[in-house]
Structure formats: C-alpha cells, structure tokens
C-alpha positions in Angstrom: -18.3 17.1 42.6 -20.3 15.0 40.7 -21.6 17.4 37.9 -17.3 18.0 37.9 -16.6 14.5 37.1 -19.2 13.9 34.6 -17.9 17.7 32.4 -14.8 15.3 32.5 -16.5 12.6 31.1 -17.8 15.0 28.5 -15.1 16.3 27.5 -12.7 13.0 27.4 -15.6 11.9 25.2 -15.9 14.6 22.8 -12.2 14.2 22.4 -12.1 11.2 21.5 -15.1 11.3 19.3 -12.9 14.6 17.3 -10.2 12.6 17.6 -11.5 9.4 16.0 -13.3 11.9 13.2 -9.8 13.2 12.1 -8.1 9.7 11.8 -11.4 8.9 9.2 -10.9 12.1 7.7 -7.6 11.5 7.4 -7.6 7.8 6.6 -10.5 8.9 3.6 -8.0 11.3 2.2 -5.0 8.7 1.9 -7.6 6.4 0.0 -8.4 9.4 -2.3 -4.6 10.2 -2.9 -3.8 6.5 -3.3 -7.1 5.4 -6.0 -6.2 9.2 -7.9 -2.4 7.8 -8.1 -3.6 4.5 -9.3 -6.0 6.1 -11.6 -3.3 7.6 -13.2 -1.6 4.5 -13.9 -4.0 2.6 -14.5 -5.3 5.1 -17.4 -2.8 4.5 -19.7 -3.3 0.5 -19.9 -7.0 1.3 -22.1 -8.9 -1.1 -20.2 -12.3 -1.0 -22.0 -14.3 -3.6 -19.5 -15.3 -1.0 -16.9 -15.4 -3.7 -13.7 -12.0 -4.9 -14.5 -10.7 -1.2 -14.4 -11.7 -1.2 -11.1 -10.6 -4.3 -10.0 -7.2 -3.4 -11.1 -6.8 0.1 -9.9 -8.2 -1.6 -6.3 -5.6 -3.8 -7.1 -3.0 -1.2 -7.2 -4.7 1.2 -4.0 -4.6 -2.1 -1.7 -0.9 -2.4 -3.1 0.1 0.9 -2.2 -1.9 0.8 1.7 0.0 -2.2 2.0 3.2 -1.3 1.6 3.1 1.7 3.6 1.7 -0.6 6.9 4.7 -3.0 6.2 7.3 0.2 5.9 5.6 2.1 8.8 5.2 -1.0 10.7 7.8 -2.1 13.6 8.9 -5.4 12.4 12.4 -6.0 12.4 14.3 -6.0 8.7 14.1 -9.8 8.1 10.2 -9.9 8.9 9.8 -6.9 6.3 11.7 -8.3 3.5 9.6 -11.9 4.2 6.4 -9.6 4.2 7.2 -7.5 1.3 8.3 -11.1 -1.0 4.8 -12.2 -0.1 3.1 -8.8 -0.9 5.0 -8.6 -4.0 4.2 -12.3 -5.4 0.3 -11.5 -4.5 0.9 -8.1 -6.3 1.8 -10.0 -9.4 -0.4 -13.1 -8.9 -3.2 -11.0 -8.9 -2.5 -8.5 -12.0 -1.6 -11.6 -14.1 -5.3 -12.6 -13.6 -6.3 -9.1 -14.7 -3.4 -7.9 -17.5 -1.5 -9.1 -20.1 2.3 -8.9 -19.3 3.1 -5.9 -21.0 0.4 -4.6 -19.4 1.9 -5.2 -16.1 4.8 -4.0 -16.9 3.8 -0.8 -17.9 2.1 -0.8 -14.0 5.7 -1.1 -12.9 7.0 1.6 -15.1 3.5 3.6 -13.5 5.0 3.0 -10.2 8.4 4.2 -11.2 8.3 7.1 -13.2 9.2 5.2 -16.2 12.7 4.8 -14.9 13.8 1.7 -16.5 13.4 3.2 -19.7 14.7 6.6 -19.3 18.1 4.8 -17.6 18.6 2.4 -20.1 17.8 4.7 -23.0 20.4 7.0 -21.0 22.7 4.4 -21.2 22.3 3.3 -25.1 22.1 6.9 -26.1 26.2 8.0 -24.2 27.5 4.9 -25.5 26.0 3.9 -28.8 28.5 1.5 -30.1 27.3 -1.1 -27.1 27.1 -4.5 -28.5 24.2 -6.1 -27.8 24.9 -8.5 -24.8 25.8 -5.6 -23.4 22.6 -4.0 -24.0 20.8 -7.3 -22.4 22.9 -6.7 -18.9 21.7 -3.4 -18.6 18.4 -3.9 -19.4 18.1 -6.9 -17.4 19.8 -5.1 -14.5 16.9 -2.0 -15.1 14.5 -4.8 -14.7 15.7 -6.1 -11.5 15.9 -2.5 -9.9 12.4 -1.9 -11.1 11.7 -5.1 -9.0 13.1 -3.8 -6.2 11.7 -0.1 -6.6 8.0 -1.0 -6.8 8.1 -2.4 -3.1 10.0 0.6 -2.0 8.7 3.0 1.0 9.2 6.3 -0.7 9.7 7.8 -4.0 13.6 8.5 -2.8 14.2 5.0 -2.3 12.8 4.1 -4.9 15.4 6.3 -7.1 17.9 4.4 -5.1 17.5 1.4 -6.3 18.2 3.1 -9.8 21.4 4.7 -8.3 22.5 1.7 -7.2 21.7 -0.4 -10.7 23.4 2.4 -12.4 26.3 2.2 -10.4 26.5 -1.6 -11.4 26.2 -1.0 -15.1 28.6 1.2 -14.5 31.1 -0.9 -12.8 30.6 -3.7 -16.0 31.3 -1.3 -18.5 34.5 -0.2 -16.9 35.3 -3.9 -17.1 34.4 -4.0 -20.5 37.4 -1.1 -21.3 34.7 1.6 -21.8 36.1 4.9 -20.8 33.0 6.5 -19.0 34.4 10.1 -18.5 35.2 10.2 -22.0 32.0 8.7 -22.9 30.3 11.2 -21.1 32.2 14.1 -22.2 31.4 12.9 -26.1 27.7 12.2 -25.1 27.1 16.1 -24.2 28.7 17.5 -26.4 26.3 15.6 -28.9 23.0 16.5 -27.0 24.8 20.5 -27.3 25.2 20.1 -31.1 21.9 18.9 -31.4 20.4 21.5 -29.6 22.2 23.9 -31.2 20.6 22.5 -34.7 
C-alpha cells in the first residue's frame, strides 16, 4: 500500500515537472517569435548604437507580451480599454525616449503592415483630383486607425480597424458628391491600361 501511494506520488510529480517543462518551452518559443517579429521592425529604423537597438526591440517584445495578457486576460471590456490606454501611453512614452518621431512612426507602420500608407495611397491613386483638405481627412483618419490597430489582439483585427476607417472615408467622400462606383470603375481600368503598357 505504501510503495502504491508513493508510485502515485511519482508519477503526479513527474507530471507536473513535464508539465511545467512544456509551459517554459513553450513560453521560450513565444519570446523567440515575439524578439524575431520585433527584429524585423526594428531593422529597418538603422539604429547604429547597439544597446539602444536592444532596448527598443525589448521595447517592442514587452509591447507585444503585453497585449496578448490584456487580450487573453478576463477582465471585462471597460477594464481592457483602461488597460490597453495605459499600455499604449507607456508604449509611446518609452519609444519617444529612444526614437525620433518618424522613427516611431515607422514602428507603427512595423506593426501594421504598412497599412496606413497602402490605404491612403489607395485612396489618392482611384480618386486623383482630391483637393487637399480632403487628402488631410483621410490621412488623418489612417492615422487614427493605425492608433487603434497597434493595440489590437490579432492581425484580423487589426485589418479591421482599417475596414472600418475606410468605410468612414468612404462615407465623406460620398458627401463630398464623389461617385465611388464610378471612381472605381475609372481607377481599374487605369491600373489595366498600365499594365497592358
């Protein structure tokens, strides 16, 4: 009986000890994933002073490992939003230390596949005659999705918040009288003559 009890013990133990090995495996893996990601990133700012590299792209991991405890975490909606402000204000408060601001936005862009840029460009490029006030909402609109994208809890949401910006510039350039169907319909059948060049 006792030798029973104490294979039980054993094994319980051995377990948890495989069990605990995993979760560090598996924990060591994320970092690795998260630090390549931010590596990548990071890369295209040229930072020549070696220990401020790395204090940016540990900038960026610690960003990243946060954001997925607040969006796998089981706080209710309000406490997330309060969390994520205070994650994002750090997030900035710290690069700004580090990077110049064009520097940090090009982070931002890092962290969302350039997608301010390729929208707005989008957007110049099917309507070209867009006068430039109307130019400033969109871009400032882009700006304010990227915001919102860079604390986002997956690549898909972050794409929404794109969707959703685009929807908007949509929306004001309806109001404006711009026909977006036939804008549309004129903007390929550019991109096919030029590819047909």
């Amino acid at each position: 009986m006792y030798s029973l009890k104490l294979n039980l013990l054993l094994v319980i133990f051995l377990f948890t000890a495989l069990l605990t090995i995993n979760a560090q495996q598996d924990e060591e893996a994320y970092i690795r994933t998260l630090t390549e990601r931010s590596q990548r990133i990071v890369n295209t700012l040229n930072i020549a002073d070696t220990i401020a590299y790395h204090r940016v792209i540990d900038i960026l991991v610690n960003r990243y490992r946060s954001l997925g405890l607040i969006h796998d975490g089981s706080d209710s909606e309000d406490i997330k939003k309060m969390k994520l402000y205070d994650l994002h204000c750090e997030f900035i408060g710290k690069l700004g230390a580090e990077l110049m601001p064009e520097q940090i936005d090009k982070i931002k862009d890092g962290m969302t596949s350039n997608a301010l840029k390729v929208n707005y460009d989008a957007f110049c490029d099917m309507i070209p005659t867009l006068k430039p006030e109307e130019k400033r909402q969109i871009m400032a609109w882009f700006i304010e999705a990227r915001e919102h994208a860079i604390s986002a809890g997956s690549s898909q949401k972050r794409l929404d918040w794109f969707i959703k910006y685009r929807g908007r510039c949509n929306n004001y350039l309806s109001s404006r009288g711009y026909d977006l169907q036939q804008e549309r319909k004129d903007w390929e059948e550019r991109r096919k003559a030029e590819q047909n060049r």
